[in-house]
Every structure is written in C-alpha cells, then in structure tokens.
C-alpha positions in Angstrom: -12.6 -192.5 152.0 -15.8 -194.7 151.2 -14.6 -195.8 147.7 -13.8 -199.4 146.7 -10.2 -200.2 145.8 -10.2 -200.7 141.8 -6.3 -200.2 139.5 -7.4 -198.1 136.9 -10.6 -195.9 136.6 -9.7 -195.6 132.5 -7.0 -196.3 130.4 -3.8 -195.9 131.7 -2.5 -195.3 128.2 -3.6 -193.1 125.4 -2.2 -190.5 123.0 -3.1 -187.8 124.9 -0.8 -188.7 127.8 1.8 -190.3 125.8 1.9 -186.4 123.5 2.1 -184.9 127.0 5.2 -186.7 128.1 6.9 -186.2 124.6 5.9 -182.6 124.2 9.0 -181.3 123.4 9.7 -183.0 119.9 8.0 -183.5 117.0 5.9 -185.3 115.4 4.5 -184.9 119.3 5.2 -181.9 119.5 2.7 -181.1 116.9 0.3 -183.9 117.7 -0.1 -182.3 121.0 -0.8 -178.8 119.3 -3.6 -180.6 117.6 -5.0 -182.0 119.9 -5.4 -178.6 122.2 -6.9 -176.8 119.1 -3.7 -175.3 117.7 -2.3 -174.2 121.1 -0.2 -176.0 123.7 -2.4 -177.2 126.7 -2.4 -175.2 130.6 1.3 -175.2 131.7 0.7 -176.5 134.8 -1.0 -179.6 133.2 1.9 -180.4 130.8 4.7 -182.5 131.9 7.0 -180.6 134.1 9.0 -182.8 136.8 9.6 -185.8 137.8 9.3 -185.7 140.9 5.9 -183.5 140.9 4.5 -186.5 138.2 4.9 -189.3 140.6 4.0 -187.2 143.6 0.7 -186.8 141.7 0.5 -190.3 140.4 0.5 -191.1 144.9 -2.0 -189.1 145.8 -4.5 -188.7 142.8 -6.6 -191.9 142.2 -7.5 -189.9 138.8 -3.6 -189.8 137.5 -2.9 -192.8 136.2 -0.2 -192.1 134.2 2.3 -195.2 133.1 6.1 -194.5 132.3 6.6 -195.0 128.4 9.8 -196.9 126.8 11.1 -193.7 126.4 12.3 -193.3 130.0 14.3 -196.3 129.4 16.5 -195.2 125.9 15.6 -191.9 124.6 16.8 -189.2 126.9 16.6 -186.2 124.7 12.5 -186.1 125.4 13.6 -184.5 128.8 14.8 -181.8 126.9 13.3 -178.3 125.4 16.1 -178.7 122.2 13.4 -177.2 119.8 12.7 -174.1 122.1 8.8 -174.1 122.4 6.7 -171.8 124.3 5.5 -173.9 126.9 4.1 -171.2 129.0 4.4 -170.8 132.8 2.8 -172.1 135.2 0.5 -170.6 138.1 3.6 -170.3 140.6 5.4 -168.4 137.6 8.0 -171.1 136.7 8.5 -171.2 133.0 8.2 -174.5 131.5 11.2 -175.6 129.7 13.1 -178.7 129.8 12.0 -181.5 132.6 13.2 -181.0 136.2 15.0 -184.5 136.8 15.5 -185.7 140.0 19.0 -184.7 142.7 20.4 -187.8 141.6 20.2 -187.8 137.9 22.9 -184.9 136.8 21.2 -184.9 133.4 18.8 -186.6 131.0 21.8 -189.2 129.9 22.2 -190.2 133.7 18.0 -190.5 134.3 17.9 -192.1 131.5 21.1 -194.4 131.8 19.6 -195.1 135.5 16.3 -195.6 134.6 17.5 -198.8 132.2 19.7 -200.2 134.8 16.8 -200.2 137.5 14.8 -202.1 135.2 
C-alpha cells in the first residue's frame, strides 16, 4: 500500500486508551467523563467487544491498542455494574457490559483464561 513497515505510529499506551478500556468503573469512569468534556465519548468509539477490538487492532495501522494487566486479574472491568449511559451505537446496539468471546461464558472465565494463556 506504498507505506514503510514501522510498529507503532504513537504511543501505544496513554490514559486515554487505558480510560476507554476501564470505562465502566470509577475513578475511570470519571476520568474518562473529563476527558470528553463532561460527557462520555461516541459509542461506537468506546470499548465494546472483544472480538470487534482485535479485529480493528488487524486491520487498522492507526489502532494500536495494547491489552492492560487488567485482562489478566480484574474481571469486573467487563462489566456495566455501575449502570452508565453508554449510548448506542450507529447499528443501534446499546453499549453495556463487553461482548466476550463464544468461549469465555463470563468475565471470570475471559479473565481466568486470559492468565492461563499467558
């Protein structure tokens, strides 16, 4: 496509992304709020799914994104426990808790999984 292999084009790792992934609890939650100017960013650029997060990090050279330790111990990140208005996105699915993957039954399993694999 005429550009020159390179790994990262910025920082793979910044608050910004790191408030994205952790969204759903505080002091996140909030951080994230601040950050957007007292608002929660686009639904369909917040952290959704899995799956849809590593297709994009496989076709975008732009998404850069690096798993946190979080994926590895702290499942209840997955999950919308505090009930925040996430918005929904373009196709109309409400953002809520994260859609995990056929083979992780809940965030405990994805999580449990997740450690084990590394």
């Amino acid at each position: 496509m005429g550009m020159k292999p390179f790994l990262y084009g910025s920082f793979y790792s910044n608050p910004a992304i790191v408030s994205n992934f952790l969204i759903r609890i505080n002091p996140f939650a909030s951080q994230h709020f601040e950050l957007q100017s007292h608002s929660f960013d686009l639904a369909d650029r917040l952290f959704y799914s899995v799956k849809d997060s590593y297709q994009s990090l496989m076709i975008c050279s732009s998404d850069f994104k690096e798993l946190i330790p979080e994926f590895y111990f702290f499942p209840e990140f997955l999950k919308n426990r505090n009930e925040y208005n996430l918005g929904s996105r373009q196709n109309k699915d409400i953002v809520n808790n994260v859609a995990l993957p056929d083979w992780a039954q809940d965030e405990y399993e994805f999580v449990f999984r997740m450690r084990k694999l590394l």
